[in-house]
PyMOL Python script that loads the backbone (N, CA, C, O; Angstrom):
from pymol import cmd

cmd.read_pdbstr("""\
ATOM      1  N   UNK A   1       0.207  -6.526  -6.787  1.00  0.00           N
ATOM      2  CA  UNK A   1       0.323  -5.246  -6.135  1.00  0.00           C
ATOM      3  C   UNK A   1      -0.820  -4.363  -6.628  1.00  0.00           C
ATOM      4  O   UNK A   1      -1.191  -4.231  -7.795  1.00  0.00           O
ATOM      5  N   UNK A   2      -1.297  -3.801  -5.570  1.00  0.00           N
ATOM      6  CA  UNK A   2      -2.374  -2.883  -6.226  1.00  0.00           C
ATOM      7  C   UNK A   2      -2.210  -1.093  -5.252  1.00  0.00           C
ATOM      8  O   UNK A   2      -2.114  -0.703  -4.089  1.00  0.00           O
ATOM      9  N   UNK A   3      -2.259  -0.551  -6.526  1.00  0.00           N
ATOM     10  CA  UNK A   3      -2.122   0.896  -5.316  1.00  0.00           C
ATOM     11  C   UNK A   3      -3.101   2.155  -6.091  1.00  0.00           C
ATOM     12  O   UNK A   3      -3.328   2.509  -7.247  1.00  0.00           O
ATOM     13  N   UNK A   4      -3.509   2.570  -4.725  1.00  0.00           N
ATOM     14  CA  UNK A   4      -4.712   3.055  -4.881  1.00  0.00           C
ATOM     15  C   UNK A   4      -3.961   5.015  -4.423  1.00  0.00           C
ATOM     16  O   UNK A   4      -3.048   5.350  -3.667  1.00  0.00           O
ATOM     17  N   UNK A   5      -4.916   5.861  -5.330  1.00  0.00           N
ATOM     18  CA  UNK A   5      -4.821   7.292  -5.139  1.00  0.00           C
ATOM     19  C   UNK A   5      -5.435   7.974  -5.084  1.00  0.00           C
ATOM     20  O   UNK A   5      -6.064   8.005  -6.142  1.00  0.00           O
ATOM     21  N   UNK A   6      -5.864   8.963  -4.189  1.00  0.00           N
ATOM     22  CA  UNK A   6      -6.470   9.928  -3.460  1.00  0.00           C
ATOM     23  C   UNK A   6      -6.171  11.512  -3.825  1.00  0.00           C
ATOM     24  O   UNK A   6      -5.036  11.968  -3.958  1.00  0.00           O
ATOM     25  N   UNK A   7      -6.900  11.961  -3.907  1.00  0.00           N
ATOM     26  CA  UNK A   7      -7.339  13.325  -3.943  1.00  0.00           C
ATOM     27  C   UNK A   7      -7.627  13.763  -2.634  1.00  0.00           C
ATOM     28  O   UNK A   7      -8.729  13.378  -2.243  1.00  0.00           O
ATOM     29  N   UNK A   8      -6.857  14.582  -1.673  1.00  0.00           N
ATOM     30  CA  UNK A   8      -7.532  15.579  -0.509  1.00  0.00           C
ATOM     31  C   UNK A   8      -7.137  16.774  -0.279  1.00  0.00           C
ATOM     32  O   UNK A   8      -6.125  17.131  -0.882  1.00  0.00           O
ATOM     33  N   UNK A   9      -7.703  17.600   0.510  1.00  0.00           N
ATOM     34  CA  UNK A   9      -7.438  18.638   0.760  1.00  0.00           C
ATOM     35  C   UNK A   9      -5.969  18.915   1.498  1.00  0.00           C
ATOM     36  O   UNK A   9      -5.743  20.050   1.917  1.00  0.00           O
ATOM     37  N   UNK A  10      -5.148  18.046   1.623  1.00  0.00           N
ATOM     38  CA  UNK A  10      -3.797  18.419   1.920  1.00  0.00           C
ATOM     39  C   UNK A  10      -3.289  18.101   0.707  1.00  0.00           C
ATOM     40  O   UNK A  10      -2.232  18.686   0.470  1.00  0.00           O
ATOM     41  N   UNK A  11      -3.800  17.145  -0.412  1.00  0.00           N
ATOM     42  CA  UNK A  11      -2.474  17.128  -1.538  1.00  0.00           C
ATOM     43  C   UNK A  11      -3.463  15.576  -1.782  1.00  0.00           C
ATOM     44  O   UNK A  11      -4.673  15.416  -1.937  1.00  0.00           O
ATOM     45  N   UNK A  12      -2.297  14.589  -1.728  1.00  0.00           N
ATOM     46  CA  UNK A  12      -2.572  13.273  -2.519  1.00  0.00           C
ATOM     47  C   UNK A  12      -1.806  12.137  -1.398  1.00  0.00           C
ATOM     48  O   UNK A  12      -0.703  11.963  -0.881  1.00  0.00           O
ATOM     49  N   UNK A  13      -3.312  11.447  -1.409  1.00  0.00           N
ATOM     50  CA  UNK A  13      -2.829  10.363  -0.317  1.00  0.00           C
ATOM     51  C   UNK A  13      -2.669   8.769  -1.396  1.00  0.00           C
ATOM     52  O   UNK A  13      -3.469   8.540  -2.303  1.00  0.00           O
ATOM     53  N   UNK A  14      -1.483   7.815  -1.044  1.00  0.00           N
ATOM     54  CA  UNK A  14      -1.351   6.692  -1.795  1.00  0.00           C
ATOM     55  C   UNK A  14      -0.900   5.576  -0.867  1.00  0.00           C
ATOM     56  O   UNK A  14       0.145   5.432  -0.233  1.00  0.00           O
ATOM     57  N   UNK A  15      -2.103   4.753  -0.984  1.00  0.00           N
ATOM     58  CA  UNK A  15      -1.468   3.094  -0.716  1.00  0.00           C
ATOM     59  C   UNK A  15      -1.330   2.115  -1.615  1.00  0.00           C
ATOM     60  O   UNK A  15      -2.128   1.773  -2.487  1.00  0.00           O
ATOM     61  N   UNK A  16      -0.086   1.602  -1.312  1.00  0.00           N
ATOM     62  CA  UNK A  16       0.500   0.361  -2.012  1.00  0.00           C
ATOM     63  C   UNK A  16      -0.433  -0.955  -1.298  1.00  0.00           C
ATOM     64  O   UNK A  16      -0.923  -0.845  -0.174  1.00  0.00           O
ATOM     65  N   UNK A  17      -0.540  -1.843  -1.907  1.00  0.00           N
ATOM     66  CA  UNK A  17      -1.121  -2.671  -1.478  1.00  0.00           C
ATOM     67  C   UNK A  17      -0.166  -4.020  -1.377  1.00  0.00           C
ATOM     68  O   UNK A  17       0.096  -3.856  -2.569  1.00  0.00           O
ATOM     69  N   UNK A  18       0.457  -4.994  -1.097  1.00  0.00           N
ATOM     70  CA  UNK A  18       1.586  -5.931  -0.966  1.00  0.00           C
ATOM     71  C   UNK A  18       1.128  -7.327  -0.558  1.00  0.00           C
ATOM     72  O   UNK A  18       0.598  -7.355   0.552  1.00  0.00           O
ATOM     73  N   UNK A  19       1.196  -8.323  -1.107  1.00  0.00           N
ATOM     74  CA  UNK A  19       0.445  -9.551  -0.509  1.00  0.00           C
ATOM     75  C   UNK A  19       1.291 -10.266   0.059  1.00  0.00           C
ATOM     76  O   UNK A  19       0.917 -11.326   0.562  1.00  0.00           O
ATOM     77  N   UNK A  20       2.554  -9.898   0.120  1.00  0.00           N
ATOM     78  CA  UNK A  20       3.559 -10.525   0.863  1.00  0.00           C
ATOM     79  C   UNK A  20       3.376  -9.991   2.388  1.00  0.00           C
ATOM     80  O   UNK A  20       4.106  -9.012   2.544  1.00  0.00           O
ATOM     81  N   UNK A  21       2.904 -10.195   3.147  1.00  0.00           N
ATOM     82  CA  UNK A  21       3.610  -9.714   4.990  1.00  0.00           C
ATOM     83  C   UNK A  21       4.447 -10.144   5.288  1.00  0.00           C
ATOM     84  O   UNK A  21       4.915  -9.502   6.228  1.00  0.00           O
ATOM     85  N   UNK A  22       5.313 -11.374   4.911  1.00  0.00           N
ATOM     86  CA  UNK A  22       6.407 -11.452   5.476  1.00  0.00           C
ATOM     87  C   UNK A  22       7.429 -10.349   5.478  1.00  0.00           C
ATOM     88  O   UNK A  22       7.922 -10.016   6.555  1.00  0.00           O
ATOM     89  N   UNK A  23       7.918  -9.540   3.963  1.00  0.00           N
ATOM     90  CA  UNK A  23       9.215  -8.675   3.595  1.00  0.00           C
ATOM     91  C   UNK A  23       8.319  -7.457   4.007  1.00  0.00           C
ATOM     92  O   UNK A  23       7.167  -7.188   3.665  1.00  0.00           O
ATOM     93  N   UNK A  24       9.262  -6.738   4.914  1.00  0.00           N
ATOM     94  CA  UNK A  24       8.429  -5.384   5.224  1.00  0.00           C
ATOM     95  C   UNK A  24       9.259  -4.506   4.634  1.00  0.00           C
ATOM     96  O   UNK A  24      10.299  -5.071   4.293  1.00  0.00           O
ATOM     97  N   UNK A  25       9.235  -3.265   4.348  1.00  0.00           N
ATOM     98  CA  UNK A  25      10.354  -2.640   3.238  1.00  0.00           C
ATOM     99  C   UNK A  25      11.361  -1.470   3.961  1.00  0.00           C
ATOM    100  O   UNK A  25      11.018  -0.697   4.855  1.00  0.00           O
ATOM    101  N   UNK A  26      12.644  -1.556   3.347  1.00  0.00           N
ATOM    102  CA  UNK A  26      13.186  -1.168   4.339  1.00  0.00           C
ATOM    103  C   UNK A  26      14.298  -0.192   2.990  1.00  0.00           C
ATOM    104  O   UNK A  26      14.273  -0.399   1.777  1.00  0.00           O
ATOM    105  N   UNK A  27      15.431   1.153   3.957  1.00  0.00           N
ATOM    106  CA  UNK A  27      15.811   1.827   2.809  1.00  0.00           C
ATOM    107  C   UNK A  27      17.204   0.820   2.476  1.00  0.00           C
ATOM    108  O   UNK A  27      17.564  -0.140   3.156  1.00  0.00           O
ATOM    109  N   UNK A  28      17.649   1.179   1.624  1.00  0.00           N
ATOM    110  CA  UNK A  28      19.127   0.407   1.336  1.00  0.00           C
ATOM    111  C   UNK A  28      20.056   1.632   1.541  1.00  0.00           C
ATOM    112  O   UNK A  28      19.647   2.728   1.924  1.00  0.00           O
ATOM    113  N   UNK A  29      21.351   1.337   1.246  1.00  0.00           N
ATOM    114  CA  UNK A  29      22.378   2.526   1.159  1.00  0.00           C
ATOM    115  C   UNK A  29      22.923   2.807   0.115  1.00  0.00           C
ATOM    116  O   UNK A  29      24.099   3.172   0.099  1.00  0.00           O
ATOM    117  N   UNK A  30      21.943   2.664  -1.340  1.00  0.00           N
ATOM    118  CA  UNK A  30      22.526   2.968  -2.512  1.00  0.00           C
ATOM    119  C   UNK A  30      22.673   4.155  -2.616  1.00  0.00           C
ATOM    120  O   UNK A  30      22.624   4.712  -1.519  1.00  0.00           O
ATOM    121  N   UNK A  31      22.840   4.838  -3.478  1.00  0.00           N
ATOM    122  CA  UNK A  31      22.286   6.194  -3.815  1.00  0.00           C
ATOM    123  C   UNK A  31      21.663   5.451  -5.455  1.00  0.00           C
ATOM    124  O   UNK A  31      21.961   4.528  -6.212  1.00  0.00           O
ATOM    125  N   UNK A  32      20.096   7.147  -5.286  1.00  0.00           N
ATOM    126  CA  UNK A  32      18.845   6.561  -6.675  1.00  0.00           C
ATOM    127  C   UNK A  32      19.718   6.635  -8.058  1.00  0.00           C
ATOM    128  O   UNK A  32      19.496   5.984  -9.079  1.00  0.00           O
ATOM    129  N   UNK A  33      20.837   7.650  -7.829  1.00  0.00           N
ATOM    130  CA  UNK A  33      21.392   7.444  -9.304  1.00  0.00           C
ATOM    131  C   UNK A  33      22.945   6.249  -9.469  1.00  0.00           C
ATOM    132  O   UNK A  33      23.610   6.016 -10.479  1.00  0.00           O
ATOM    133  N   UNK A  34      23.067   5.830  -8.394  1.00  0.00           N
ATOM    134  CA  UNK A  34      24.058   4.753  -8.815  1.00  0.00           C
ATOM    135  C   UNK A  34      23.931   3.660  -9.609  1.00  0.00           C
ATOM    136  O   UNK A  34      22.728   3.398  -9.647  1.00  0.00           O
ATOM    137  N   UNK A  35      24.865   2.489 -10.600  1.00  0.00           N
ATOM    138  CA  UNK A  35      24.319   1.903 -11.406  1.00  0.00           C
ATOM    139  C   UNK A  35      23.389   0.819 -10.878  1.00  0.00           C
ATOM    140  O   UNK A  35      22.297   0.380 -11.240  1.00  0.00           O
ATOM    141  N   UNK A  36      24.185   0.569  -9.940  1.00  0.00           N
ATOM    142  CA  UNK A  36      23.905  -1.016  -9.232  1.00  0.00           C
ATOM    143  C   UNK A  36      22.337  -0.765  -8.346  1.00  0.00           C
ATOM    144  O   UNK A  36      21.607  -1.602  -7.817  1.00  0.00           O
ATOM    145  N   UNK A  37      22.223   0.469  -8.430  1.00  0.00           N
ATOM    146  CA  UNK A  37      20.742   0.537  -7.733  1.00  0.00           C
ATOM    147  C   UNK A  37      19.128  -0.180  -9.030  1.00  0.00           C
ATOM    148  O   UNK A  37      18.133   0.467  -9.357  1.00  0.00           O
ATOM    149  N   UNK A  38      19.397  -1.267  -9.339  1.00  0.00           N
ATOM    150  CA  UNK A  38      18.234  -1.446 -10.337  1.00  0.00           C
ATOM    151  C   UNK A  38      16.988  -1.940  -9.604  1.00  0.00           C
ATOM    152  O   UNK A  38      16.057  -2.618 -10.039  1.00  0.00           O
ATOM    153  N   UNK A  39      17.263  -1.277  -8.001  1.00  0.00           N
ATOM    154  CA  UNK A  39      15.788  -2.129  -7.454  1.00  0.00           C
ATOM    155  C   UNK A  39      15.706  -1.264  -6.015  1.00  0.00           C
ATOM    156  O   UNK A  39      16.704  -0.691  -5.579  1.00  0.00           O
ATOM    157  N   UNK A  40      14.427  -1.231  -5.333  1.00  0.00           N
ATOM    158  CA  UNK A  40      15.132  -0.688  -4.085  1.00  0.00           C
ATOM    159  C   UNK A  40      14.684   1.127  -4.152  1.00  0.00           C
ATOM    160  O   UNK A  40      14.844   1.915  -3.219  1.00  0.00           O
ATOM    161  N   UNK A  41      14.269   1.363  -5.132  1.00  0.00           N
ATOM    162  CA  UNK A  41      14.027   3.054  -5.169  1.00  0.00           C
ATOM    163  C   UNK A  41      13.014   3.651  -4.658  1.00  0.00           C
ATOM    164  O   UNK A  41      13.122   4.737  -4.088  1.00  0.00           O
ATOM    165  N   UNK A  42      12.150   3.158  -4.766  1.00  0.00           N
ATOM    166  CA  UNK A  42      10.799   3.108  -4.211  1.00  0.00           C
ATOM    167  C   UNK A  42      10.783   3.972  -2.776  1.00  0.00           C
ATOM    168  O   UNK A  42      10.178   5.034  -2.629  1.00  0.00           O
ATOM    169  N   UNK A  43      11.345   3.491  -2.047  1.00  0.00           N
ATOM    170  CA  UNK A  43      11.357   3.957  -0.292  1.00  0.00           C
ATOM    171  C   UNK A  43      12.271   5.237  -0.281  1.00  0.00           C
ATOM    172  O   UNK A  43      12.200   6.080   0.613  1.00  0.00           O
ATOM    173  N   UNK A  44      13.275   5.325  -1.519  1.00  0.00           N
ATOM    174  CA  UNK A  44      13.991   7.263  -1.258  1.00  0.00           C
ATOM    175  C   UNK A  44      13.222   7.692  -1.950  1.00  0.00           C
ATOM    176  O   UNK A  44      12.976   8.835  -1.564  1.00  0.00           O
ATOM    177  N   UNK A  45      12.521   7.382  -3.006  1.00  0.00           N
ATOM    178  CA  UNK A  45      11.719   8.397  -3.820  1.00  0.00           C
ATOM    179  C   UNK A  45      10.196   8.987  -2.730  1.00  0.00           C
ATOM    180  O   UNK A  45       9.609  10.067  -2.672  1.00  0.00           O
ATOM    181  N   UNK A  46      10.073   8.123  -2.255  1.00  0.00           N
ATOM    182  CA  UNK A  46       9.192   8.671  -0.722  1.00  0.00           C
ATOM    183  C   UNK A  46       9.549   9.501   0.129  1.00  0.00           C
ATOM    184  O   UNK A  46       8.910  10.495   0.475  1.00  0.00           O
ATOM    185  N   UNK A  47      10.568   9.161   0.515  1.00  0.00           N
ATOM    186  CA  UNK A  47      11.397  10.029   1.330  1.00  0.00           C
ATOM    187  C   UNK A  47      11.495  11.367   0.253  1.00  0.00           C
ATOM    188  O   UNK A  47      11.327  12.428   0.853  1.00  0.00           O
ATOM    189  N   UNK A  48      11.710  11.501  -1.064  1.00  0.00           N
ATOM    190  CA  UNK A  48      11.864  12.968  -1.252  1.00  0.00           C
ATOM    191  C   UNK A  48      10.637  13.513  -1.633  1.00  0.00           C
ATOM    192  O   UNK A  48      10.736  14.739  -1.690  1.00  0.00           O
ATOM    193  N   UNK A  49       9.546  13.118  -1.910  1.00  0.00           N
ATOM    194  CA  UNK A  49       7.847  13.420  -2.012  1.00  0.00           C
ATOM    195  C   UNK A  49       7.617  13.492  -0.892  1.00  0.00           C
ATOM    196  O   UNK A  49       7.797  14.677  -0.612  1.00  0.00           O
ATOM    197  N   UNK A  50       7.165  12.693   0.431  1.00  0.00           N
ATOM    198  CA  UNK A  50       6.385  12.780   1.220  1.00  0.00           C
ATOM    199  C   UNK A  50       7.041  13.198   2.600  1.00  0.00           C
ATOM    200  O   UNK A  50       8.198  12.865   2.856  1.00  0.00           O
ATOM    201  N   UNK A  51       6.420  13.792   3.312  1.00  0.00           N
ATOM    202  CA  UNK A  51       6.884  13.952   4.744  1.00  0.00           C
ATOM    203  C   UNK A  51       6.680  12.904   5.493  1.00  0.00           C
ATOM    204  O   UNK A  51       6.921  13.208   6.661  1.00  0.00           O
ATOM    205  N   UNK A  52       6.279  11.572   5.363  1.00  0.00           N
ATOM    206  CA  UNK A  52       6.198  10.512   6.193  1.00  0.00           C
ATOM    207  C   UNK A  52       5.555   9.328   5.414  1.00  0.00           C
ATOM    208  O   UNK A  52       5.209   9.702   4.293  1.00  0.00           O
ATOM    209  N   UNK A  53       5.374   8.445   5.576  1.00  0.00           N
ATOM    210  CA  UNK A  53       5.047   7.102   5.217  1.00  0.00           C
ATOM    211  C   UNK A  53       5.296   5.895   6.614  1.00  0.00           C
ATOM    212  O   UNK A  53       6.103   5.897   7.543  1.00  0.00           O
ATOM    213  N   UNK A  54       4.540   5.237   6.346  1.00  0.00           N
ATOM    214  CA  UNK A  54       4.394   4.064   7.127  1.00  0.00           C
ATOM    215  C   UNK A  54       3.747   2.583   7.104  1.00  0.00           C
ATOM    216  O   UNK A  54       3.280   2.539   5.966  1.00  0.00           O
ATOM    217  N   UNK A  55       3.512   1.584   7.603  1.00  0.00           N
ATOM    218  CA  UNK A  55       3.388   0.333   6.840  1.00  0.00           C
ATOM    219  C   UNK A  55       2.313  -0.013   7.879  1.00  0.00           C
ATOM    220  O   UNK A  55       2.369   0.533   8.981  1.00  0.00           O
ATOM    221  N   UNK A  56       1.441  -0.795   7.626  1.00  0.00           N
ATOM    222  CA  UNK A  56       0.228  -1.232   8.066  1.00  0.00           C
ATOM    223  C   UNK A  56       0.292  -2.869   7.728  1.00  0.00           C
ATOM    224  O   UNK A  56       0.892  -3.310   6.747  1.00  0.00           O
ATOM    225  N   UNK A  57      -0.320  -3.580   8.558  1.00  0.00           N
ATOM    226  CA  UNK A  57      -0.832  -5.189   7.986  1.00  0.00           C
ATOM    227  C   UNK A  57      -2.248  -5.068   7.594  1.00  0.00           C
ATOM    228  O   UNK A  57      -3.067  -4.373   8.196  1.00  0.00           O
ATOM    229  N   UNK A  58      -2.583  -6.057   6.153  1.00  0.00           N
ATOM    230  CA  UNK A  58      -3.867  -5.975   5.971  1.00  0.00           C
ATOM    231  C   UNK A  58      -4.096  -6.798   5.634  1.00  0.00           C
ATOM    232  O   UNK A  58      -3.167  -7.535   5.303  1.00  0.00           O
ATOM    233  N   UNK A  59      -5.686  -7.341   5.450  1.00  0.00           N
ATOM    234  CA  UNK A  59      -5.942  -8.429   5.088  1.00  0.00           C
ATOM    235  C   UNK A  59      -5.516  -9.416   3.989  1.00  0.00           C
ATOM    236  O   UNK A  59      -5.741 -10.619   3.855  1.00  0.00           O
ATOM    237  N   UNK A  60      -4.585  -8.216   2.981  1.00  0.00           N
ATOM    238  CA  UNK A  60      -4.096  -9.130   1.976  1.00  0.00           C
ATOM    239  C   UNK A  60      -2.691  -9.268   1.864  1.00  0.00           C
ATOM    240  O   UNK A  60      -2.059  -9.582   0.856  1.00  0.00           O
ATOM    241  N   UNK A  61      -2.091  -8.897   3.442  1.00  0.00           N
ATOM    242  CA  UNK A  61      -0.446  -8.688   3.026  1.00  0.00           C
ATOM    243  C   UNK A  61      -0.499  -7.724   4.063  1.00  0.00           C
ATOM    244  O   UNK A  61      -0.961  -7.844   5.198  1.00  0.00           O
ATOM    245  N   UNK A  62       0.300  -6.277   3.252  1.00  0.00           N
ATOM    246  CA  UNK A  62       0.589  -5.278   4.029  1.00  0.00           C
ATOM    247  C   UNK A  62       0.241  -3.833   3.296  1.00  0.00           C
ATOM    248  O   UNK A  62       0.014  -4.037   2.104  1.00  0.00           O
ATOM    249  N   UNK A  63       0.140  -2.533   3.626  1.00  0.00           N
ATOM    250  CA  UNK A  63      -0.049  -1.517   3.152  1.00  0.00           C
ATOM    251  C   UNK A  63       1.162  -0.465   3.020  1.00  0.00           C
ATOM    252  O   UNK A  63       1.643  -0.681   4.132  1.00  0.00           O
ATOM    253  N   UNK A  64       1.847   0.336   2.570  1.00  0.00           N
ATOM    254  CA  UNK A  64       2.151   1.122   2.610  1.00  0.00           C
ATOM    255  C   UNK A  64       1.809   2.212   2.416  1.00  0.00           C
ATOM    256  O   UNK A  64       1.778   2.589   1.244  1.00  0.00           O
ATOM    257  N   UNK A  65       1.430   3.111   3.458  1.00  0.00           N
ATOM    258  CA  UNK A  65       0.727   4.827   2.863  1.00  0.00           C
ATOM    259  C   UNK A  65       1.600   5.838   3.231  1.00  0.00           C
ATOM    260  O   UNK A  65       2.519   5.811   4.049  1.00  0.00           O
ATOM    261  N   UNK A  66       1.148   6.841   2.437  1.00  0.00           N
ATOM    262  CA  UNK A  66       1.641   8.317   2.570  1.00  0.00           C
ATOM    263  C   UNK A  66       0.845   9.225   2.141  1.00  0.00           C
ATOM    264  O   UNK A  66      -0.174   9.067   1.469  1.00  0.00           O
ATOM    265  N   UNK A  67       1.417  10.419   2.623  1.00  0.00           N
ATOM    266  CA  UNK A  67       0.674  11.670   1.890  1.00  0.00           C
ATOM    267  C   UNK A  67       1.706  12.741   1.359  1.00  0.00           C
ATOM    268  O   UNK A  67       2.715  13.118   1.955  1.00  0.00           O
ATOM    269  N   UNK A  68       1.273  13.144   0.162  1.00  0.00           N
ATOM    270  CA  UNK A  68       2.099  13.719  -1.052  1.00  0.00           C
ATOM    271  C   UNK A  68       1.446  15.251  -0.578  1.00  0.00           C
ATOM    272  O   UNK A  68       0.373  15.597  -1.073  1.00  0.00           O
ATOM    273  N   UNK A  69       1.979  15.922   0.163  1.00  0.00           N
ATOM    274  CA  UNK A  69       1.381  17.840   0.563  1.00  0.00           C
ATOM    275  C   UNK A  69       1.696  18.077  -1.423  1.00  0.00           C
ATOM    276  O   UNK A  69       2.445  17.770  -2.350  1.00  0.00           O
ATOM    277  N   UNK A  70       0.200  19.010  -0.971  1.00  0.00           N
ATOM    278  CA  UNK A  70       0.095  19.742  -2.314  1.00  0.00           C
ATOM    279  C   UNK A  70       0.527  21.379  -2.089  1.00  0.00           C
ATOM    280  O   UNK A  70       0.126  21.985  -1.095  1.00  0.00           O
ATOM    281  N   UNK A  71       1.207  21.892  -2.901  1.00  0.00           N
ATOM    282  CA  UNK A  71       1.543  23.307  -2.288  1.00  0.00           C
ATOM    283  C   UNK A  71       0.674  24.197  -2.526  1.00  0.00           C
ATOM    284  O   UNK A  71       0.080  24.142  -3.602  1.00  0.00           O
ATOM    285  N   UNK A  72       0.439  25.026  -1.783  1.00  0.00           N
ATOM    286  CA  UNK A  72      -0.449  26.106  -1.805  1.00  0.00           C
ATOM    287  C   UNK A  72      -0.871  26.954  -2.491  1.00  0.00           C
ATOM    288  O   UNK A  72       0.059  26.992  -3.296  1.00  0.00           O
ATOM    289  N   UNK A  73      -1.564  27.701  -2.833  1.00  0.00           N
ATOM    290  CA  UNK A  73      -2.483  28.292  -4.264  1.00  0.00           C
ATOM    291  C   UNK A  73      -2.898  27.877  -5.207  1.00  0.00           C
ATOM    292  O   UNK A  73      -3.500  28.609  -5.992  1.00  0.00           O
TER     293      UNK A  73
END
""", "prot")
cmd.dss("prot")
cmd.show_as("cartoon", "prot")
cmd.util.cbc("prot")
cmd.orient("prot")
């Protein structure tokens, strides 16, 4: 896995990098503080940082990006 981070003028852009394409990632119905959640967090902790994310195929697998808004002043 390799993930790469950005500096821009809206905030902070990040892709995951994934060499698997088959498993595309998807949310579960844990909740992040339940015990049994020891895997799987990744995709709500996005959901409460970013206003969107989405998955790409790439030459080595697949991508996941987003952008992290930086707040103002």
């Amino acid at each position: 896995m390799v993930v790469e981070v950005y500096a821009a003028a809206f905030g902070i852009a990040v892709n995951v990098h994934d060499p698997d394409p088959r498993t595309l990632p998807r949310r579960r119905g844990i909740a992040l503080d339940d015990a049994e959640a020891e895997a799987g967090r990744g995709l709500a902790l996005l959901d409460l940082l970013a206003p969107g994310w989405h998955v790409v195929r790439s030459s080595i697998g697949k991508q996941i990006r987003c952008r992290v808004p930086c707040p103002a002043g």
